[in-house]
C-alpha positions in Angstrom: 0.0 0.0 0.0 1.4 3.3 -0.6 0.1 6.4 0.8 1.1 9.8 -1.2 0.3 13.6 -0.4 0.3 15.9 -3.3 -0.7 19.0 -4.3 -2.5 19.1 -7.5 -4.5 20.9 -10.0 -5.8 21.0 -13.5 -6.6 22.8 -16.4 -8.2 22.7 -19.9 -5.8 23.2 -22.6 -6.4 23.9 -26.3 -3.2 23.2 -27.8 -1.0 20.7 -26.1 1.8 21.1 -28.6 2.4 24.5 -27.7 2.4 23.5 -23.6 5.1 20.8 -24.6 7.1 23.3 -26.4 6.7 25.4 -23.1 7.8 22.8 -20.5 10.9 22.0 -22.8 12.3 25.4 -22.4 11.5 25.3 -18.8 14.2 21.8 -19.1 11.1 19.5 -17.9 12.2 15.5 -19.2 9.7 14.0 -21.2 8.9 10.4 -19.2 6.6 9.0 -22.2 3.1 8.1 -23.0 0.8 5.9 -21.5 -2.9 4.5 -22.6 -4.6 4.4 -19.2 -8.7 3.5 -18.1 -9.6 4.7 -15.0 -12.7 3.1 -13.7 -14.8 5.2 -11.1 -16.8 3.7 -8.5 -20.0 5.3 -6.4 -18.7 5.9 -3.2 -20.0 7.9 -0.1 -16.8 9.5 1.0 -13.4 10.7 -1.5 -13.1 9.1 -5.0 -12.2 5.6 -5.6 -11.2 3.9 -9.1 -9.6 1.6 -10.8 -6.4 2.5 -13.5 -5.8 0.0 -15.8 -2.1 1.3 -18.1 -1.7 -0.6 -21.4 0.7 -2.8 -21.5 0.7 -3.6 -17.4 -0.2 -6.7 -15.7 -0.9 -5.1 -12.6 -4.2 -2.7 -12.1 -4.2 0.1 -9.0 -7.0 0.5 -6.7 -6.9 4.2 -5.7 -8.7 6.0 -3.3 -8.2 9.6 -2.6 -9.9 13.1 -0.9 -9.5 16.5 -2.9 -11.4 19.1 -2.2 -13.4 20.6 -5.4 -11.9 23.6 -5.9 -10.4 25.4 -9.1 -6.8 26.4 -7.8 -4.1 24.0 -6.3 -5.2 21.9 -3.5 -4.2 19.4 -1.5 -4.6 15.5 -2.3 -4.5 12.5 -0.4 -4.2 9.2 -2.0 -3.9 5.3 -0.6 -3.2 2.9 -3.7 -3.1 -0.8 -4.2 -1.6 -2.8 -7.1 -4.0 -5.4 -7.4 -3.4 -8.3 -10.3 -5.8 -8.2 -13.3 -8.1 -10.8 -12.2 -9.1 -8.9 -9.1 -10.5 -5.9 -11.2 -13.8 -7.1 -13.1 -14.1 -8.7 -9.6 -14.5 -4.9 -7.9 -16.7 -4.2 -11.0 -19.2 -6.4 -10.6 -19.1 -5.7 -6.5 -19.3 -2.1 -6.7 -22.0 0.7 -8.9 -19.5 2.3 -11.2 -20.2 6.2 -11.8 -18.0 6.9 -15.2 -15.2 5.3 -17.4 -12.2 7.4 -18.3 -9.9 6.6 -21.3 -7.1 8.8 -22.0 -3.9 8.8 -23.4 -1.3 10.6 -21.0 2.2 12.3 -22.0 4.6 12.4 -18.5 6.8 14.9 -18.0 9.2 16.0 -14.9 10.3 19.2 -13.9 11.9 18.6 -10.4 9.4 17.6 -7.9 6.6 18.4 -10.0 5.0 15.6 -12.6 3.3 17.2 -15.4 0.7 15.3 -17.1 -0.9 16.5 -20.7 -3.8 14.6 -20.9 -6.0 13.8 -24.2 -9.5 12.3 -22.6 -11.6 10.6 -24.8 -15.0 12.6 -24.6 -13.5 15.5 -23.0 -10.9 17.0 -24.8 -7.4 17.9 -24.1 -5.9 18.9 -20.2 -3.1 19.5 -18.1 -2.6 18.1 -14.6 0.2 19.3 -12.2 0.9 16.8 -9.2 3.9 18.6 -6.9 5.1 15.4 -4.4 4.9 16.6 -0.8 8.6 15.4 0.9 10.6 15.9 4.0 11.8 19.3 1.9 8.6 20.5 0.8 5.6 20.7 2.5 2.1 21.5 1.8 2.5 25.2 1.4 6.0 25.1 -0.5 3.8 22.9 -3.2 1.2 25.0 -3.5 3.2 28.1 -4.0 5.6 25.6 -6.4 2.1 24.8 -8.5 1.2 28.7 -8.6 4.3 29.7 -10.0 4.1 26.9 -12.6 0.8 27.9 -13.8 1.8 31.4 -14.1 4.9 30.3 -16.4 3.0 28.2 -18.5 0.6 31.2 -19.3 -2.5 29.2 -17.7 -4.6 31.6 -16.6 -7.8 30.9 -13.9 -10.3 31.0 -15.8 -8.4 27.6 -17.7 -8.9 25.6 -14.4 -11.4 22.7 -13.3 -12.3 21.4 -9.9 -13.5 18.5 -11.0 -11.7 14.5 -11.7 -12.3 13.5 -15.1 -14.7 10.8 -14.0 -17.3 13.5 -12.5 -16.7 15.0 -15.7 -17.9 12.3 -17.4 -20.7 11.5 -15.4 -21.7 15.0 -15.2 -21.7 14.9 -19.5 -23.4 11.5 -20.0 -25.9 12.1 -17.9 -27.2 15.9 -19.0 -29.1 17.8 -15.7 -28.8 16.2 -12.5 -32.1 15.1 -11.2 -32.4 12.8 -8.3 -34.7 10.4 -9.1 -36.3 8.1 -6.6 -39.2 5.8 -8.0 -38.8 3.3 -5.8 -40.0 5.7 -2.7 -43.9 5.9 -4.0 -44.5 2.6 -2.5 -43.7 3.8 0.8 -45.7 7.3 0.3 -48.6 5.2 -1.5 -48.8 3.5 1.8 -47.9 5.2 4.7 -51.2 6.7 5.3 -52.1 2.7 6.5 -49.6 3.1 9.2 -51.1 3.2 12.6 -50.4 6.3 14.5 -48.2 8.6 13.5 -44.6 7.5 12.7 -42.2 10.6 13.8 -44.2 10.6 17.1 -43.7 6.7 17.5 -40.2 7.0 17.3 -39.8 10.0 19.7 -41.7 8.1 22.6 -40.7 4.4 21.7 -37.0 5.6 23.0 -35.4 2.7 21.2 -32.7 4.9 19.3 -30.7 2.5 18.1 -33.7 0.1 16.7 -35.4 3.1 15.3 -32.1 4.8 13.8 -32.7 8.2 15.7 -29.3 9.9 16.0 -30.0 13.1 18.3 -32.2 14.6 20.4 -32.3 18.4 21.3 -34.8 20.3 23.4 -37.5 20.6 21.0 -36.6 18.3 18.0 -34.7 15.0 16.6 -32.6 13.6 13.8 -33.8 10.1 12.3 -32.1 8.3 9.7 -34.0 7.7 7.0 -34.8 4.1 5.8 -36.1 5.0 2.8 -33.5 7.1 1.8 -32.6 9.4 -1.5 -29.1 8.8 -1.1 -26.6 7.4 1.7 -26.3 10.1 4.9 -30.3 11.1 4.6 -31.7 12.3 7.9 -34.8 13.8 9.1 -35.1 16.5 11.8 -38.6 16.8 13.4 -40.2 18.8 15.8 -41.1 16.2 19.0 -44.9 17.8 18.8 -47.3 16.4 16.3 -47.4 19.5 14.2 -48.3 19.7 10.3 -47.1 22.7 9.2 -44.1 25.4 10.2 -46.6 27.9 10.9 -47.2 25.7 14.1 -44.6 25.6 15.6 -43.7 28.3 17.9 -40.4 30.7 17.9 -38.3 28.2 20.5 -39.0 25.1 18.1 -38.8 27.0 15.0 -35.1 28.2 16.0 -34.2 24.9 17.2 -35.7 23.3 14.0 -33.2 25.2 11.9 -30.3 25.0 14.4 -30.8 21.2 14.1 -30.6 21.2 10.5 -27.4 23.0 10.7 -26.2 20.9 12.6 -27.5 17.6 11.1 -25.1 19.4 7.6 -22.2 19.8 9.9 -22.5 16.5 10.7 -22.9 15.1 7.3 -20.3 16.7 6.5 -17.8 15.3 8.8 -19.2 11.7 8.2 -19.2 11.7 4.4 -17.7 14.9 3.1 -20.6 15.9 0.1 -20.0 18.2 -2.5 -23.5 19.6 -2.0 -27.2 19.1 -0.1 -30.9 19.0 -0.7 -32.7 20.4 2.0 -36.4 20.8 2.0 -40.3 19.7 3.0 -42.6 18.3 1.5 -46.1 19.5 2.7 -49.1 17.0 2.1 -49.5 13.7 0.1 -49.3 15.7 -3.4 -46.1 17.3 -2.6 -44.8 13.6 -1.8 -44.9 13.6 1.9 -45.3 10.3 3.4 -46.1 11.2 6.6 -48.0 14.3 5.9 -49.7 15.2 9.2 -46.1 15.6 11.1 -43.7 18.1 9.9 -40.2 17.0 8.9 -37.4 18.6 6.7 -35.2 16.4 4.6 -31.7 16.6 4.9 -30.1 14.9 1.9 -26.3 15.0 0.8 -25.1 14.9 -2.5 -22.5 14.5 -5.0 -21.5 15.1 -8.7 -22.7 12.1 -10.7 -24.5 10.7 -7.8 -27.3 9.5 -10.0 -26.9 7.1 -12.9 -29.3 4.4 -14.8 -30.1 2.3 -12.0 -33.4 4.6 -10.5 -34.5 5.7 -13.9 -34.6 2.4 -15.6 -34.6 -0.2 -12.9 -36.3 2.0 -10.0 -33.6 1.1 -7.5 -31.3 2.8 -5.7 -27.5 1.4 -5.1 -27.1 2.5 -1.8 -23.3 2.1 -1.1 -23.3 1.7 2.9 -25.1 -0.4 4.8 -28.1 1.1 7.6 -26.5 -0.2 10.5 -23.3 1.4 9.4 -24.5 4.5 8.5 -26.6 5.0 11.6 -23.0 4.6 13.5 -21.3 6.7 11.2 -23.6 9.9 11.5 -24.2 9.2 15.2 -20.6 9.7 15.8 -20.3 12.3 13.5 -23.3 14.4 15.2 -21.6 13.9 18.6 -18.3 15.8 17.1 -20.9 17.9 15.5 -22.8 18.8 18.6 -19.1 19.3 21.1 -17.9 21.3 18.5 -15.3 19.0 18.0 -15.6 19.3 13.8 -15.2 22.6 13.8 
């Protein structure tokens, strides 16, 4: 296993021949070409693929955190050299998001590895990785990655948060909508519950059995079951109330102090590039229980929805309950301490 800290960033480039031209007069060493397939997989937390190089026997599992930003930026990266035969194994175990095939011209200037990227479906890019070492920390490789960029005439407007495989995802699969089909059983039905469901689970107190995660003075946090996406929790007033017009000042406040908190939390537990936060008022509006008020909490990430809900009506959820519940419990303790901050 090896275990890398980079800092990285990336561009869009119109004309590569002119950047190689560039990085010779600056004396970077041309390494070569590879043919590489980088296989993305769904994941709640980082990015993780596959890269299969032409030519190789051996594939690398890689997982890695980067923060989506447009400007040079930290990277943390485990990897695995795993033997061919273990790979359609991971595909078959795991949803995959997007496919990347590129062809990838190295180059070395010092510490910094400079990649010129041609991505099928994308177009043409450059990627700067400067190695972090006993000599050059963190903030010595951003400011090394800066003052590349600004001798290779690459301006800020040319740069991209984004991996190629959320790219992709993001292109193949036109406007992100998060479908969810398979939840109109449950809302077709609920009304034959007995009782009322957010109320059951406040005075049941069996937390663990009914997945509540926090209490507060005038409202809780339930994961939900039935979820839109992995991390989705519910905050809801204890007192059987339909509509936020019925609540009074105190529980309003605390509503929305819980549902800043319940993001903090989320946050900290799975690290999503965006929420959905919202209510659904009444059966039309798709509330399933629509005589107790609740607000949906729902992280989310780029090219977090794929075939599987629209032509299948199922969700891969990539965590399972139990786990999640101990995740985000955790993670709302730090939350609630201040510990995350």
């Amino acid at each position: 296993m090896e275990k890398k800290l980079n800092v990285e960033v990336k561009a869009r480039i119109a004309d590569l021949d002119k950047l190689k031209k560039k990085l010779g007069e600056l004396g970077a060493e041309e390494k070569g070409t590879l043919r590489q397939t980088d296989t993305y997989f769904s994941v709640g937390k980082g990015r993780l693929k596959i890269r299969e190089v032409e030519g190789l026997g051996e594939a690398e599992l890689i997982y890695y955190e980067r923060e989506d930003k447009a400007s040079p930026r930290p990277c943390e990266a485990l990897i695995a050299r795993i033997p061919r035969g273990a790979v359609d194994v991971l595909k078959k175990a795991l949803p995959v998001k997007s496919v990347v095939r590129k062809e990838r011209s190295i180059f070395e200037l010092g510490p910094i590895e400079v990649h010129l990227d041609d991505v099928e479906g994308l177009g043409t890019f450059l990627e700067l990785e400067v190695r972090t070492s006993p000599g050059i920390d963190e903030h010595k490789a951003l400011d090394m990655a800066v003052d590349l960029l600004a001798k290779l005439g690459i301006g800020s407007e040319d740069l991209v948060p984004y991996s190629y495989g959320d790219l992709l995802a993001e292109k193949g699969s036109g406007m992100r909508v998060l479908w969810a089909p398979w939840r109109m059983v449950y809302i077709t039905r609920a009304h034959e519950m007995k009782g009322c469901l957010f109320c059951r689970l406040h005075e049941e107190e069996k937390d663990e059995e009914n997945k509540v995660i926090y209490r507060g003075r005038t409202c809780f946090v339930v994961l939900n079951v039935y979820p839109y996406n992995t991390g989705h929790v519910m905050v809801a007033p204890y007192r059987h109330v339909a509509y936020p017009t019925d609540l009074t000042d105190e529980e309003l406040l605390d509503l929305w102090k819980t549902v800043n908190l319940a993001i903090g939390a989320i946050q900290l537990a799975y690290g999503p590039q965006g929420f959905n936060i919202g209510i659904n008022l009444g059966r039309v509006a798709g509330a399933g229980v629509e005589d107790h008020l609740h607000v949906h909490v729902v992280p989310r990430w780029l090219g977090d929805t794929n075939f599987m809900p629209v032509l299948a009506s199922t969700k891969v959820i990539s965590q399972h309950i139990d786990e999640m519940y101990r995740a985000l419990k955790d993670a709302f303790a730090k939350a609630a301490s201040g510990e995350g901050n």
